[in-house]
N, CA, C, O and CB atoms as a CASP TS submission, in Angstrom:
PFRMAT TS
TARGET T0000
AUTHOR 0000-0000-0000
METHOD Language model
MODEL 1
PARENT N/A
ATOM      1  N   UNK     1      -1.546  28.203 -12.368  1.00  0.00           N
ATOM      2  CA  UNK     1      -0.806  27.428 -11.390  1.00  0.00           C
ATOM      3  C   UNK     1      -0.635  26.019 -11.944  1.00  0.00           C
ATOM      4  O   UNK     1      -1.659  25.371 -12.162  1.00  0.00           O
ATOM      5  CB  UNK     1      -1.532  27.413 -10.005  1.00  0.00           C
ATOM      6  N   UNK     2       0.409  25.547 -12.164  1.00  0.00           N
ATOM      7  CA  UNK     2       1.054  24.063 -12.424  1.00  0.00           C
ATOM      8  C   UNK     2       1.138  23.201 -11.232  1.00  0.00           C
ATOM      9  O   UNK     2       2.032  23.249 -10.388  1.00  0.00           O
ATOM     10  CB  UNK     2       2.537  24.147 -12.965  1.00  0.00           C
ATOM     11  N   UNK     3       0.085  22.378 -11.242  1.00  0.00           N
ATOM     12  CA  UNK     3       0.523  21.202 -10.244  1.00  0.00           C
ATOM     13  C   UNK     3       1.399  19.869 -10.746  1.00  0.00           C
ATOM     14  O   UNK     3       1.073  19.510 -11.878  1.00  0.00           O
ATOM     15  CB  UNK     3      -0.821  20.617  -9.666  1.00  0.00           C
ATOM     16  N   UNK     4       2.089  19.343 -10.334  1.00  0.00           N
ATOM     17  CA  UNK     4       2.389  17.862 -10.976  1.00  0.00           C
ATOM     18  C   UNK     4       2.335  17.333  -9.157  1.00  0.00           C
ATOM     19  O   UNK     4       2.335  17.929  -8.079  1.00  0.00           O
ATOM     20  CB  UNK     4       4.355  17.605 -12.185  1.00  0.00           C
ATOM     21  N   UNK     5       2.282  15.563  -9.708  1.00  0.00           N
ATOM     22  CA  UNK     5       1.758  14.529  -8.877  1.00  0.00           C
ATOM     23  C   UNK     5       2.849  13.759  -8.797  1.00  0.00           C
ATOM     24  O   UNK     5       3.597  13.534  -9.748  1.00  0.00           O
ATOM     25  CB  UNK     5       0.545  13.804  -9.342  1.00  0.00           C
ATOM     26  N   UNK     6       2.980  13.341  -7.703  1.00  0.00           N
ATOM     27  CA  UNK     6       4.269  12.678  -7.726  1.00  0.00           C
ATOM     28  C   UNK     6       3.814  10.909  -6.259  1.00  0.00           C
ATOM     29  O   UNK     6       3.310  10.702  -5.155  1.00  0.00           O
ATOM     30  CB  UNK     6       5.838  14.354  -7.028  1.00  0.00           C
ATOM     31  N   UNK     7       4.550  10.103  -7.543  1.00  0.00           N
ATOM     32  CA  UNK     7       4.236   8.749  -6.129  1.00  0.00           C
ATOM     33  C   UNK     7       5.276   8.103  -5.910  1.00  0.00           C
ATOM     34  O   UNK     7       5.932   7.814  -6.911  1.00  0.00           O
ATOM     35  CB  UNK     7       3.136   7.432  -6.382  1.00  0.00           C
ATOM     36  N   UNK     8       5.738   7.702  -4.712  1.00  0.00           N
ATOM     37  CA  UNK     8       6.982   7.272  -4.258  1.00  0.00           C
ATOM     38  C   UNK     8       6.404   5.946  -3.447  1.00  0.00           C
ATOM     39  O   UNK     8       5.552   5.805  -2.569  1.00  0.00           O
ATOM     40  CB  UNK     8       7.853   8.485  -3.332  1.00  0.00           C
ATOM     41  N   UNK     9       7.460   4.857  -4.313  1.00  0.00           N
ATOM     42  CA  UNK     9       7.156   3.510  -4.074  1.00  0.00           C
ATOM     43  C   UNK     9       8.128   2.683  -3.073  1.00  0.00           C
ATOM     44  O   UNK     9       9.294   2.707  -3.467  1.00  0.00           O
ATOM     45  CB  UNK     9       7.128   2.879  -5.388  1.00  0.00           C
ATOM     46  N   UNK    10       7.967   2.108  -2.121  1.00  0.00           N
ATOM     47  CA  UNK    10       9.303   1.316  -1.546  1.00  0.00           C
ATOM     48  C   UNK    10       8.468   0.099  -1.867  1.00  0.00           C
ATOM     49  O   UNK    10       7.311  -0.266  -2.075  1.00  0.00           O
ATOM     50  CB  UNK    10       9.957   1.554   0.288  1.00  0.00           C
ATOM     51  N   UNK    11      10.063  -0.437  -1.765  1.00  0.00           N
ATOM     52  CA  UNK    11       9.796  -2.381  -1.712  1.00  0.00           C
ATOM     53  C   UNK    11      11.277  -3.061  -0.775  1.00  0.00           C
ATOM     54  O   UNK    11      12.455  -3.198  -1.104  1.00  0.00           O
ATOM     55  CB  UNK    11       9.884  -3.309  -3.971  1.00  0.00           C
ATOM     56  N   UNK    12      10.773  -3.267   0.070  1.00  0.00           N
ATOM     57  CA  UNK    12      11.568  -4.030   1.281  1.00  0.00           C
ATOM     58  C   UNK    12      12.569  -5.121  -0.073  1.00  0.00           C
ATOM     59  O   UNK    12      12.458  -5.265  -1.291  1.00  0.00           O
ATOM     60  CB  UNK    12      10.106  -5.208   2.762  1.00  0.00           C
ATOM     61  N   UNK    13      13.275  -5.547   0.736  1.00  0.00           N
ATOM     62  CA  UNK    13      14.352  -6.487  -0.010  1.00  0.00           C
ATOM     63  C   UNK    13      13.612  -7.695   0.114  1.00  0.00           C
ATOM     64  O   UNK    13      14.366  -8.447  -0.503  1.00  0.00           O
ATOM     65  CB  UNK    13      15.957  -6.612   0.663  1.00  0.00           C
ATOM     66  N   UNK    14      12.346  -8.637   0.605  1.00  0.00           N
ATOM     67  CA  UNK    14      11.984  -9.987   0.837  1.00  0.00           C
ATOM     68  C   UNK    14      11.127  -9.658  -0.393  1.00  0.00           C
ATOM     69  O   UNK    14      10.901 -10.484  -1.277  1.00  0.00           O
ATOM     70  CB  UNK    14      11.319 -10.556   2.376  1.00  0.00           C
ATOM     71  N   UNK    15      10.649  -8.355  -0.393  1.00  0.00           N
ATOM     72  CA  UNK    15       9.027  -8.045  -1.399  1.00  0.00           C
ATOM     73  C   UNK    15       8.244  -8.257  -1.250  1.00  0.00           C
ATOM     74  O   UNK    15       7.380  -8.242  -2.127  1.00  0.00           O
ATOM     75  CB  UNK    15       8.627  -8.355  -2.393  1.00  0.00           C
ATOM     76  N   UNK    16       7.996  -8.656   0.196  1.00  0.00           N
ATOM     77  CA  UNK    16       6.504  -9.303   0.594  1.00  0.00           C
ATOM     78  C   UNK    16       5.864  -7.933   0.949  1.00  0.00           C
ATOM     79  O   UNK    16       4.814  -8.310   1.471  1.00  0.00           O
ATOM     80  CB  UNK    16       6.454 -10.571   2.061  1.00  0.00           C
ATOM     81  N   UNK    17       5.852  -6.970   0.978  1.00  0.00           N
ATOM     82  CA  UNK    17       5.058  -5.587   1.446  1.00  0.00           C
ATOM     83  C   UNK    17       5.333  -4.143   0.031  1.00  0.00           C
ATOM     84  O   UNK    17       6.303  -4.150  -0.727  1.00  0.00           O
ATOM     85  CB  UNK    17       5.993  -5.003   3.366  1.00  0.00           C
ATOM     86  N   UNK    18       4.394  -3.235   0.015  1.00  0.00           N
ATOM     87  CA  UNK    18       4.392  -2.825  -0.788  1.00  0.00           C
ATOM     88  C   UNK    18       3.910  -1.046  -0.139  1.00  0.00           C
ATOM     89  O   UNK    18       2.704  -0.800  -0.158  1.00  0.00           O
ATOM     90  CB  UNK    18       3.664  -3.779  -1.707  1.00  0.00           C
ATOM     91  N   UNK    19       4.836   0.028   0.369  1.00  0.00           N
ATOM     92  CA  UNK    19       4.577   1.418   1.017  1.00  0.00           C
ATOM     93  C   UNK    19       4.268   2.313  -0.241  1.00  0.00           C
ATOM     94  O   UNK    19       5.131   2.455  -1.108  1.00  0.00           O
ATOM     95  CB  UNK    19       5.954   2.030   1.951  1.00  0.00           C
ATOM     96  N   UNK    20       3.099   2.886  -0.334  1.00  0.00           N
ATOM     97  CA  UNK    20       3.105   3.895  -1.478  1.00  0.00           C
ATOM     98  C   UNK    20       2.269   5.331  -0.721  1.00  0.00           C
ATOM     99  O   UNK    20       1.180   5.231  -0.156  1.00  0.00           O
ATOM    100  CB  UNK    20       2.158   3.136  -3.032  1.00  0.00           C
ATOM    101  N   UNK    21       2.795   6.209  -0.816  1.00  0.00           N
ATOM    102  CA  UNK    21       2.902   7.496  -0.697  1.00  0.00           C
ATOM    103  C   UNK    21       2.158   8.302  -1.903  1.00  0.00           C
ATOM    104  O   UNK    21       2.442   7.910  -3.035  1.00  0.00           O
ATOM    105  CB  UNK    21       4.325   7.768  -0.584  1.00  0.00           C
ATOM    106  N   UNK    22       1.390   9.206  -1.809  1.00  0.00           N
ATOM    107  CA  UNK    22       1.141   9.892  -2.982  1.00  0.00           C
ATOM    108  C   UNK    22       1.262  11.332  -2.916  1.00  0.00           C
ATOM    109  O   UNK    22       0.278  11.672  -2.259  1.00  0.00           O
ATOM    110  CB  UNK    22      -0.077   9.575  -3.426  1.00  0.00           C
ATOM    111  N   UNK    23       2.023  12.541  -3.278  1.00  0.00           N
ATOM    112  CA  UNK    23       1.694  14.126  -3.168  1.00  0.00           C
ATOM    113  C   UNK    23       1.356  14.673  -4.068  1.00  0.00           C
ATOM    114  O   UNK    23       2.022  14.544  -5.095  1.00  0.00           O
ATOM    115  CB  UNK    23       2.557  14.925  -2.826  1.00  0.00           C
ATOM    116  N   UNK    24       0.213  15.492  -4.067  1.00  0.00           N
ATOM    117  CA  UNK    24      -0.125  16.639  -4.561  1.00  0.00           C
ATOM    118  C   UNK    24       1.115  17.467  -4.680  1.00  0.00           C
ATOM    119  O   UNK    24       1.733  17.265  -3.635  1.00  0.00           O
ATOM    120  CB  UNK    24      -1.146  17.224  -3.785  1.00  0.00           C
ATOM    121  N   UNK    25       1.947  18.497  -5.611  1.00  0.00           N
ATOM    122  CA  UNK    25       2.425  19.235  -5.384  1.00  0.00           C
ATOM    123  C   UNK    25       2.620  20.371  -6.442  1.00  0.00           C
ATOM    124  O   UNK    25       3.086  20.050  -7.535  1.00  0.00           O
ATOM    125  CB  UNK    25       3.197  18.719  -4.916  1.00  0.00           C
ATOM    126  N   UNK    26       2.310  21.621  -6.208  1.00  0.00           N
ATOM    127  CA  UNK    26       2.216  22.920  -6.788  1.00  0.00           C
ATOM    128  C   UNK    26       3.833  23.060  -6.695  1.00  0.00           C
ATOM    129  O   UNK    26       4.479  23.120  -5.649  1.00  0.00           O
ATOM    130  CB  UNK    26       1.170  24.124  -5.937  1.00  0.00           C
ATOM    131  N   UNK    27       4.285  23.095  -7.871  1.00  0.00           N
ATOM    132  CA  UNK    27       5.421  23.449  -8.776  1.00  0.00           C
ATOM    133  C   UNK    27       5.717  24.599  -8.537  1.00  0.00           C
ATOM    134  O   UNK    27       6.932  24.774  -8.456  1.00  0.00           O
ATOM    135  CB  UNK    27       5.251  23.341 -10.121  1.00  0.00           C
ATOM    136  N   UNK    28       4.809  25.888  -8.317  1.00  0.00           N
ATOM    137  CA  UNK    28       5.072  26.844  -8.495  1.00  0.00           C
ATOM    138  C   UNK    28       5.339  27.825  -7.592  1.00  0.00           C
ATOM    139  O   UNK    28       5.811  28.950  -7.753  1.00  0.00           O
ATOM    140  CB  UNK    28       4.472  27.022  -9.085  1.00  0.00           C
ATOM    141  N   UNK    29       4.889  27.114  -6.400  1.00  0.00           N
ATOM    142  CA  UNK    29       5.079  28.001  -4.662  1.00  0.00           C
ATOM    143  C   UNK    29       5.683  26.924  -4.044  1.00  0.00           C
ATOM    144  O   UNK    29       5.651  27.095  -2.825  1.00  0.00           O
ATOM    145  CB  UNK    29       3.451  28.545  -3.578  1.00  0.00           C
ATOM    146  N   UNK    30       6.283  25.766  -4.392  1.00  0.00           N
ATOM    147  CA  UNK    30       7.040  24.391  -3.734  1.00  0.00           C
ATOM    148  C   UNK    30       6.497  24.467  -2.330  1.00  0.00           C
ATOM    149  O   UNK    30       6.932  25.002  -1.310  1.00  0.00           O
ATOM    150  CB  UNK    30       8.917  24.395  -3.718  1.00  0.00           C
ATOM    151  N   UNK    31       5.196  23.627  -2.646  1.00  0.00           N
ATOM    152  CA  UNK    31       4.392  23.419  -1.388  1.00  0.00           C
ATOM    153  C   UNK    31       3.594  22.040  -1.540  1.00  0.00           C
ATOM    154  O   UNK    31       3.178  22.110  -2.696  1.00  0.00           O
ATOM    155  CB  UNK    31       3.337  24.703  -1.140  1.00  0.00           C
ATOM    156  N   UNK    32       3.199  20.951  -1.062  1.00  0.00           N
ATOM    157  CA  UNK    32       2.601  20.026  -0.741  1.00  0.00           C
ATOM    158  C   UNK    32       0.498  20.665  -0.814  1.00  0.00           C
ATOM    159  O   UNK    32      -0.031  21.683  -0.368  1.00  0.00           O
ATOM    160  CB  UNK    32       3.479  19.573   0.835  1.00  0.00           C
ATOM    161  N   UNK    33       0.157  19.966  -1.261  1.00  0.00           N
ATOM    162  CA  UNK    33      -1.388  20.501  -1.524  1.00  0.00           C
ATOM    163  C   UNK    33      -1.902  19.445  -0.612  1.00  0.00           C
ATOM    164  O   UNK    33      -2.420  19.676   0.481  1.00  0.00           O
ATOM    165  CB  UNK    33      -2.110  20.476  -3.278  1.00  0.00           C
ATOM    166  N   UNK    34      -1.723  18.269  -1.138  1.00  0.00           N
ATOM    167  CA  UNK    34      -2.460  17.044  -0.571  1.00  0.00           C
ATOM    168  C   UNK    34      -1.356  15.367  -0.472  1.00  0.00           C
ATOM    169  O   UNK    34      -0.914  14.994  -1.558  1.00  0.00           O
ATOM    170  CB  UNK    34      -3.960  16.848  -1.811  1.00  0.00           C
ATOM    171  N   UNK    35      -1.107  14.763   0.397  1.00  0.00           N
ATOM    172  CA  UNK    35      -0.520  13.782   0.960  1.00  0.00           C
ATOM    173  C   UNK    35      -1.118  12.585   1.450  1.00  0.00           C
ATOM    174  O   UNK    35      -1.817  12.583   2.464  1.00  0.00           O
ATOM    175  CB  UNK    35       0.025  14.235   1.766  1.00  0.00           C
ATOM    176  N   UNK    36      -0.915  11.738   0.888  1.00  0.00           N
ATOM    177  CA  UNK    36      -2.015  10.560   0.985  1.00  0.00           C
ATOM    178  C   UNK    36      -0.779   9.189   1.178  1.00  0.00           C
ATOM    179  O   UNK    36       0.274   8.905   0.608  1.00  0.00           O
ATOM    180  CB  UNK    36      -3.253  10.439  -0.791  1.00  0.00           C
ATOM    181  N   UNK    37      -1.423   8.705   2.071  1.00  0.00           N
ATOM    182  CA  UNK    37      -0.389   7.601   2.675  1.00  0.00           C
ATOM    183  C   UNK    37      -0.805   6.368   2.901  1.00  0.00           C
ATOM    184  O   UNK    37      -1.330   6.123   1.815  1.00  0.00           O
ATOM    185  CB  UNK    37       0.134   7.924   3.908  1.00  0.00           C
ATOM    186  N   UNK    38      -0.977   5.179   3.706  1.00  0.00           N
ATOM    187  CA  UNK    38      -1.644   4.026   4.010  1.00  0.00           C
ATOM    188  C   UNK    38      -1.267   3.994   5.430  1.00  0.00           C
ATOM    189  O   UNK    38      -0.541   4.876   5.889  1.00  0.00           O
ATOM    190  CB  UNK    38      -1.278   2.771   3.150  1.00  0.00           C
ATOM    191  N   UNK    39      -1.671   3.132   6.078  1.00  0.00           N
ATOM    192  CA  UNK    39      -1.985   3.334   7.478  1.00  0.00           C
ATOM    193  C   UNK    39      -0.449   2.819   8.449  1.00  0.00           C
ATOM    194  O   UNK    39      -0.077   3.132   9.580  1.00  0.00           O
ATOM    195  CB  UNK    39      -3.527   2.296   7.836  1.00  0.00           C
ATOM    196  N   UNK    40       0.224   1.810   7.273  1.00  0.00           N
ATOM    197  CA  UNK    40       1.713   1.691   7.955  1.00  0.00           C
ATOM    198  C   UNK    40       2.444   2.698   7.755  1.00  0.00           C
ATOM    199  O   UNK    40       2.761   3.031   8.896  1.00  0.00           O
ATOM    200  CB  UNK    40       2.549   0.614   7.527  1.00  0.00           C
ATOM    201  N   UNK    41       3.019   3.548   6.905  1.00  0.00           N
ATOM    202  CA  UNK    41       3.305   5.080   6.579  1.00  0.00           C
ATOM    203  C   UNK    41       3.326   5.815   8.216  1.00  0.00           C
ATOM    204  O   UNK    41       4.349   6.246   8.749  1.00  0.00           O
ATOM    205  CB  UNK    41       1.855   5.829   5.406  1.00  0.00           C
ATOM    206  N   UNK    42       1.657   5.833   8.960  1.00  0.00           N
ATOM    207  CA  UNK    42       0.860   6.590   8.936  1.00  0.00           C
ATOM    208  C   UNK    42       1.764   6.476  10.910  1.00  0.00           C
ATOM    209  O   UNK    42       2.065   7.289  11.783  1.00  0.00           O
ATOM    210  CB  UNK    42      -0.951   6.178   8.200  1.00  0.00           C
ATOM    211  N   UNK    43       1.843   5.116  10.741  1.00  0.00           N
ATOM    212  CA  UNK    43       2.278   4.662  12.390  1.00  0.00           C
ATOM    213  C   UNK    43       3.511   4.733  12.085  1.00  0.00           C
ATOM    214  O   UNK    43       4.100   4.620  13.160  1.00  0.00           O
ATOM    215  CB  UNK    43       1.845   3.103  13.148  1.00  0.00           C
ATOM    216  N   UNK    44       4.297   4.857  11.227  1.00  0.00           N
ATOM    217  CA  UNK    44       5.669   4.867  11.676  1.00  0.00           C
ATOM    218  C   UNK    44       5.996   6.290  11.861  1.00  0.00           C
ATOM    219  O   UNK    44       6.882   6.431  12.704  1.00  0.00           O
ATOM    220  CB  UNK    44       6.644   4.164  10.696  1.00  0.00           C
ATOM    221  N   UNK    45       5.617   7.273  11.403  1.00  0.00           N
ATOM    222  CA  UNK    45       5.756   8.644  11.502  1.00  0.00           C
ATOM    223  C   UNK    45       5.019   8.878  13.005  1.00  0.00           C
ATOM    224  O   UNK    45       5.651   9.575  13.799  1.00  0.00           O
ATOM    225  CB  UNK    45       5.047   9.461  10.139  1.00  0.00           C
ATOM    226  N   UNK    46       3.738   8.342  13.430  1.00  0.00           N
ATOM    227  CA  UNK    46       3.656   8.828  14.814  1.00  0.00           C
ATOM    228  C   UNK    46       4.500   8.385  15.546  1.00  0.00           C
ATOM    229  O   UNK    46       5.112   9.094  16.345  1.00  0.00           O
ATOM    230  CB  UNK    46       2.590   8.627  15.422  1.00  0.00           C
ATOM    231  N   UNK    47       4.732   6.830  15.375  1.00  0.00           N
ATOM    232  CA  UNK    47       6.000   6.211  16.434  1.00  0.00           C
ATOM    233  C   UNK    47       7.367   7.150  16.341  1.00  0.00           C
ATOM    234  O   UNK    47       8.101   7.131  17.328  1.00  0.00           O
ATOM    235  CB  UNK    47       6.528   4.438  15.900  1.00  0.00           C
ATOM    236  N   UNK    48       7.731   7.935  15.253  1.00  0.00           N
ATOM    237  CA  UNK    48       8.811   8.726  15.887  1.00  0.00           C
ATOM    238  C   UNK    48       8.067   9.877  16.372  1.00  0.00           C
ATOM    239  O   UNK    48       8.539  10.033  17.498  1.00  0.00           O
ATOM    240  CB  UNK    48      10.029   9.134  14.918  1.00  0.00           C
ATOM    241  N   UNK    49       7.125  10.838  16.186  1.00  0.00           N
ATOM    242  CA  UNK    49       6.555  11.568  17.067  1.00  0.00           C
ATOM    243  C   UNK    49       6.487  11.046  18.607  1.00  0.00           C
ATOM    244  O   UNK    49       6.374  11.790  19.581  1.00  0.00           O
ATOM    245  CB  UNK    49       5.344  11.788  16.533  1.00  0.00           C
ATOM    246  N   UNK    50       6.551  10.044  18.633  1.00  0.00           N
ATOM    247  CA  UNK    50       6.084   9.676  20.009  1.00  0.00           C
ATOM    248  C   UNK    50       7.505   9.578  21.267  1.00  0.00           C
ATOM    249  O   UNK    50       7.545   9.605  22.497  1.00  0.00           O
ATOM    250  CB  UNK    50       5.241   8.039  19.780  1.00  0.00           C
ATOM    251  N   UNK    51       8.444   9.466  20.277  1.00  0.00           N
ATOM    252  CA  UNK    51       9.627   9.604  20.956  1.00  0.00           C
ATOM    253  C   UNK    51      10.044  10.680  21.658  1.00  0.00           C
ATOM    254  O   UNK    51      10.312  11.671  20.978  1.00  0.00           O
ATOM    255  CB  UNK    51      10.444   9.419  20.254  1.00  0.00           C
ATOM    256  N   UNK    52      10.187  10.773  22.957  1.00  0.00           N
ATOM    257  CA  UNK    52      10.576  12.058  24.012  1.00  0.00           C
ATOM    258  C   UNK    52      11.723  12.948  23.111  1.00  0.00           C
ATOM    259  O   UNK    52      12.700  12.428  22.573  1.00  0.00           O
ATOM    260  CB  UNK    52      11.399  11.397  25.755  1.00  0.00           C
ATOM    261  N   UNK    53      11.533  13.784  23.085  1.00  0.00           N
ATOM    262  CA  UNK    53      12.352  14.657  22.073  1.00  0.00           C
ATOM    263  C   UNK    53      13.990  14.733  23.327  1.00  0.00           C
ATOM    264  O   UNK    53      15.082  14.899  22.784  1.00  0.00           O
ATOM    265  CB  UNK    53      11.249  16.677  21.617  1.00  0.00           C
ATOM    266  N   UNK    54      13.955  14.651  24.262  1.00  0.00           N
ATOM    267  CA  UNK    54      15.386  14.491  25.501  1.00  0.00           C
ATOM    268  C   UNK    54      15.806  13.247  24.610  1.00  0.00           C
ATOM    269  O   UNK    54      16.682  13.597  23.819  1.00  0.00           O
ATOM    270  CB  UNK    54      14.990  14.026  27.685  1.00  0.00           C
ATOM    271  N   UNK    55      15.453  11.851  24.473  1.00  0.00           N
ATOM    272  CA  UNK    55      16.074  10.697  23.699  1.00  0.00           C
ATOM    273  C   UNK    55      16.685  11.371  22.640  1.00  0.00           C
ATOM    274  O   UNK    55      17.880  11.213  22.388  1.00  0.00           O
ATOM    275  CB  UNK    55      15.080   9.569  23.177  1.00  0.00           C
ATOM    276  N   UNK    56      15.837  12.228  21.899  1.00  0.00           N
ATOM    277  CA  UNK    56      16.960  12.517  20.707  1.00  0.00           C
ATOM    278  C   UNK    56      17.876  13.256  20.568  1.00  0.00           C
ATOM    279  O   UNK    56      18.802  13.048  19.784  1.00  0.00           O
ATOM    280  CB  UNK    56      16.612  12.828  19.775  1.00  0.00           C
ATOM    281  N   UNK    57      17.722  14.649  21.614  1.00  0.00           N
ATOM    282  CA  UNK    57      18.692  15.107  21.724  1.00  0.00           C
ATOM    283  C   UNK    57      19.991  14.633  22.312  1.00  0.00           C
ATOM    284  O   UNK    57      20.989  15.259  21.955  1.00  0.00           O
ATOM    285  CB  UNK    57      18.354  15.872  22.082  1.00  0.00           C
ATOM    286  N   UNK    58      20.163  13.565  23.210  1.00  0.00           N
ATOM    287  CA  UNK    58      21.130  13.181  23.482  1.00  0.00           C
ATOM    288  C   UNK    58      21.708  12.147  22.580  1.00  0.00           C
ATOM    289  O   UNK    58      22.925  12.030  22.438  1.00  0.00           O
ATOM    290  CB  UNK    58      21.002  12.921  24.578  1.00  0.00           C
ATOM    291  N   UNK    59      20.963  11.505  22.057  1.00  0.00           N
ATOM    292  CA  UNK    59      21.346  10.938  20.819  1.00  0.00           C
ATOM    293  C   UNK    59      22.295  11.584  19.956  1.00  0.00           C
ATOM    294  O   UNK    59      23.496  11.395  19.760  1.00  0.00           O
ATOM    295  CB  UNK    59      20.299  10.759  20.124  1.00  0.00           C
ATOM    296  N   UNK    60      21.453  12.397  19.489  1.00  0.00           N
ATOM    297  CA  UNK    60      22.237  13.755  18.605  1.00  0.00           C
ATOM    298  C   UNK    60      23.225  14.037  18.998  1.00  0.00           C
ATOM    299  O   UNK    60      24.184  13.887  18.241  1.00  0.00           O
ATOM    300  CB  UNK    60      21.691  15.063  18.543  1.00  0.00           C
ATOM    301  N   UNK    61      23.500  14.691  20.654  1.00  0.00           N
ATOM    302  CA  UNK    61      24.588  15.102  21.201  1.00  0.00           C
ATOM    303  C   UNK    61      25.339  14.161  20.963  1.00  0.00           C
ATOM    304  O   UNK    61      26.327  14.639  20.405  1.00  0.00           O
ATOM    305  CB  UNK    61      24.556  15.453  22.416  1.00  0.00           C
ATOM    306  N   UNK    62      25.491  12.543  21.119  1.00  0.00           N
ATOM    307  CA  UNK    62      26.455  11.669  21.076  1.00  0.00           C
ATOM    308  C   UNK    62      27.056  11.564  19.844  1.00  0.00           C
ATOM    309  O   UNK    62      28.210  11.139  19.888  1.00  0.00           O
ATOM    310  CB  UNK    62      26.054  10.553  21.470  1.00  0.00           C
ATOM    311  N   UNK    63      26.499  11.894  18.479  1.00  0.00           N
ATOM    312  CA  UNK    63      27.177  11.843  17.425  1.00  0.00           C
ATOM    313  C   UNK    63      27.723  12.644  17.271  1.00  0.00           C
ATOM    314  O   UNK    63      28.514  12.645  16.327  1.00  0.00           O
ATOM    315  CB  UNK    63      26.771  11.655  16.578  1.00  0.00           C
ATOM    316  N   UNK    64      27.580  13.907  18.226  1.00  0.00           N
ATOM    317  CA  UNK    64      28.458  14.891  17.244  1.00  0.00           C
ATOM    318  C   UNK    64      27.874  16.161  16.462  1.00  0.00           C
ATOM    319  O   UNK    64      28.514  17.106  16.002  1.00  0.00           O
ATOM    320  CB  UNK    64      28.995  14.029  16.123  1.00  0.00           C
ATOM    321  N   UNK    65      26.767  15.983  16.437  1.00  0.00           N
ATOM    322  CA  UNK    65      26.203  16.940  15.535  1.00  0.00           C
ATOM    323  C   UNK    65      24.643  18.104  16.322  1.00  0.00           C
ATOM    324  O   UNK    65      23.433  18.213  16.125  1.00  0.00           O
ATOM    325  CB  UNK    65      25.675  15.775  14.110  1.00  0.00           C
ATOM    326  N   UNK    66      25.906  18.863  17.414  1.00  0.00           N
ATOM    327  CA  UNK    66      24.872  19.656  17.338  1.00  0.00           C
ATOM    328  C   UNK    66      24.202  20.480  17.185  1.00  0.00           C
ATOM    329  O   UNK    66      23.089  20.752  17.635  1.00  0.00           O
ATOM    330  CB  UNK    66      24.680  19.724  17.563  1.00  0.00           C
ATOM    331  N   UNK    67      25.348  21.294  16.020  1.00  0.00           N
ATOM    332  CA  UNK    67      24.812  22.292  15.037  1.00  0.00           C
ATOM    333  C   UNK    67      23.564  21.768  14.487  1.00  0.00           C
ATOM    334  O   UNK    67      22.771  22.595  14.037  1.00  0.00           O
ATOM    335  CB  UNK    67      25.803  22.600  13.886  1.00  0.00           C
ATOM    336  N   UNK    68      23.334  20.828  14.459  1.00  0.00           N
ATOM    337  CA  UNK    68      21.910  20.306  13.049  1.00  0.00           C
ATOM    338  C   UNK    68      20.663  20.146  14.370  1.00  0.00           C
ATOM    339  O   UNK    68      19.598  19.605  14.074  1.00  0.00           O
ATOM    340  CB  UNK    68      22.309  17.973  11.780  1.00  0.00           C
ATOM    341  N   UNK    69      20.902  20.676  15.876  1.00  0.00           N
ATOM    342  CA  UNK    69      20.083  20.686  16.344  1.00  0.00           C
ATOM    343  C   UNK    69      19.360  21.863  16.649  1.00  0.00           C
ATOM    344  O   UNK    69      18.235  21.827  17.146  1.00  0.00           O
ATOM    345  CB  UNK    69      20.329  20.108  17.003  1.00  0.00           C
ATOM    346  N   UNK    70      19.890  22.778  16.404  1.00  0.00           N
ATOM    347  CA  UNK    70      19.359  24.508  16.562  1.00  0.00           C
ATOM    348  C   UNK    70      18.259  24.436  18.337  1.00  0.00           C
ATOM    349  O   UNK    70      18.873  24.162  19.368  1.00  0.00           O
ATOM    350  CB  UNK    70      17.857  25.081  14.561  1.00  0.00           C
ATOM    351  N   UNK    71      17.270  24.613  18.376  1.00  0.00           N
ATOM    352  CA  UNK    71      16.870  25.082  19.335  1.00  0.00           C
ATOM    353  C   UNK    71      16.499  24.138  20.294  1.00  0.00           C
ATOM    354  O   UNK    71      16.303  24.355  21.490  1.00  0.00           O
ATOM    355  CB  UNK    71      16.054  25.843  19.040  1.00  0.00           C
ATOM    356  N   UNK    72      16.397  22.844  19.566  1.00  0.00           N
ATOM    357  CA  UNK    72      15.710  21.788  20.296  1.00  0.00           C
ATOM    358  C   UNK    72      16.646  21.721  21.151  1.00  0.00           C
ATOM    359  O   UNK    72      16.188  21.082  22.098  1.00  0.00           O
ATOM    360  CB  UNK    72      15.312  20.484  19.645  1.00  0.00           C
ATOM    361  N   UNK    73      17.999  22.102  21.419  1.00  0.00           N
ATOM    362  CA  UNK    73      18.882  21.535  22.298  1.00  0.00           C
ATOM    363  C   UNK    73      18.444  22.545  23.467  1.00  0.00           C
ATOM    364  O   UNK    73      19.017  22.179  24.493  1.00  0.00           O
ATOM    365  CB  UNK    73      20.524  21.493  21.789  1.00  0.00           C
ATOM    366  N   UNK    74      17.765  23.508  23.670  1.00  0.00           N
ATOM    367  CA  UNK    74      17.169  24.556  24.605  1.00  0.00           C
ATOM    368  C   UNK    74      15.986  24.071  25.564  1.00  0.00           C
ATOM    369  O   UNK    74      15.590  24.506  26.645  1.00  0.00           O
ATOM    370  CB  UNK    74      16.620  25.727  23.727  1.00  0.00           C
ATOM    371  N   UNK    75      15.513  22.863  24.655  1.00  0.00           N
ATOM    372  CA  UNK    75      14.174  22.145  25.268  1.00  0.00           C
ATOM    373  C   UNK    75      14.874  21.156  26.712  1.00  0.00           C
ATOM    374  O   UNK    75      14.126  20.477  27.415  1.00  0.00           O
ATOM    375  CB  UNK    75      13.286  20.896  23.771  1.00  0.00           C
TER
END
C-alpha cells in the first residue's frame, strides 16, 4: 500500500495569519487515513455545520441550482 502526504497552505492577502491542513492519504483506495488541522480550520467547518440546513436549501433554491441538491431538498 502507497501512502503519500499531502499539506495545503493558505495565506490571506494582509499575511498576517497562516491555515495549514495536513492529510494522510492512501493512493491506492483514494481515501483520507488521517487529517490534522488547527483549531481555526476546526471552527469554521463547525460554524457551517451549525447552519440550519432549511437556510441552505433556500439559498440553493434561489440560485438556481437544484439539481446539486439531491435529497436535502426532501428535508
Amino acid at each position: 500500500m502507497s501512502d503519500a502526504a499531502a499539506t495545503a497552505t493558505a495565506t490571506p492577502s494582509s499575511g498576517t495569519s497562516t491555515t495549514c491542513t495536513k492529510l494522510l492519504i492512501d493512493t491506492s483506495s483514494q481515501r483520507v487515513l488521517f487529517a490534522e488541522a488547527g483549531k481555526d480550520v476546526v471552527d469554521f467547518v463547525f460554524g457551517l455545520l451549525a447552519m440550519p440546513v432549511g437556510a441552505v436549501v433556500s439559498l440553493l433554491r434561489a440560485g438556481n441550482a437544484a439539481d446539486a441538491l439531491g435529497s436535502v431538498a426532501n428535508v
